[in-house]
N, C-alpha and C positions, 0 to 999 in steps of 0.2 A: 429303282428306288430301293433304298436299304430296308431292311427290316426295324434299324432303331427308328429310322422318319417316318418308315411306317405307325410303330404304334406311337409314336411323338402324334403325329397329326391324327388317329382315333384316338386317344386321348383329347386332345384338344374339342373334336368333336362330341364326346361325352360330355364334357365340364359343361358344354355351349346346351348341352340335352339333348343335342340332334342323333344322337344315337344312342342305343342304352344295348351295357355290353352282360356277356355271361358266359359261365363255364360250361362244358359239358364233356366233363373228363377231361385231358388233355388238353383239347380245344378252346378257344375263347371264340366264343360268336358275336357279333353286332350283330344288332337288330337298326334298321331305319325309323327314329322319330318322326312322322312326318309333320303332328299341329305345329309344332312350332315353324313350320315350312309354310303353312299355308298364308301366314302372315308377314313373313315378307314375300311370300309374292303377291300380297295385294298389295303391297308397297310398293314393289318393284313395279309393279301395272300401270300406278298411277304415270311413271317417270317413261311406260313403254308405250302408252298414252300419248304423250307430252311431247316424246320425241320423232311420232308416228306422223304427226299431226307436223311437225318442225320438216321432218322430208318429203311431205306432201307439199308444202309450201314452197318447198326449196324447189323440189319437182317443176310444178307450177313458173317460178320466174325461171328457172334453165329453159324452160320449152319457148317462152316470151322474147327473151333474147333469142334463142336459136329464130324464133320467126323474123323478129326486128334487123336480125343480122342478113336474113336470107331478101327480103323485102327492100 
């Protein structure tokens, strides 16, 4: 990855607040935002939930048929 994409995409990251940037001489450091993180991963949870619960099910009729088939 180039060096422009690189600070194209921390930039992008700052604006969003997920990470907050600073100098130190020469350097420019990132630091990790993490609160704004922790909300969407209780967003994300709910959907890792939702889908958890979707392959259990799925699980469930695959093993049905494998028996109905065997039977």
């Amino acid at each position: 990855m180039s060096q422009p994409a690189i600070s194209k995409h921390l930039k992008v990251l700052e604006q969003a607040g997920l990470i907050s940037r600073t100098r130190q001489g020469t350097m420019r450091l990132s630091k990790l935002e993490a609160a704004p993180l922790k909300g969407a991963s209780r967003w994300i949870g709910t959907y890792q939930e939702y889908w958890a619960e979707s392959f259990n099910r799925l699980d469930d009729l695959l093993r049905r048929t494998e028996h109905e088939q065997h039977d």
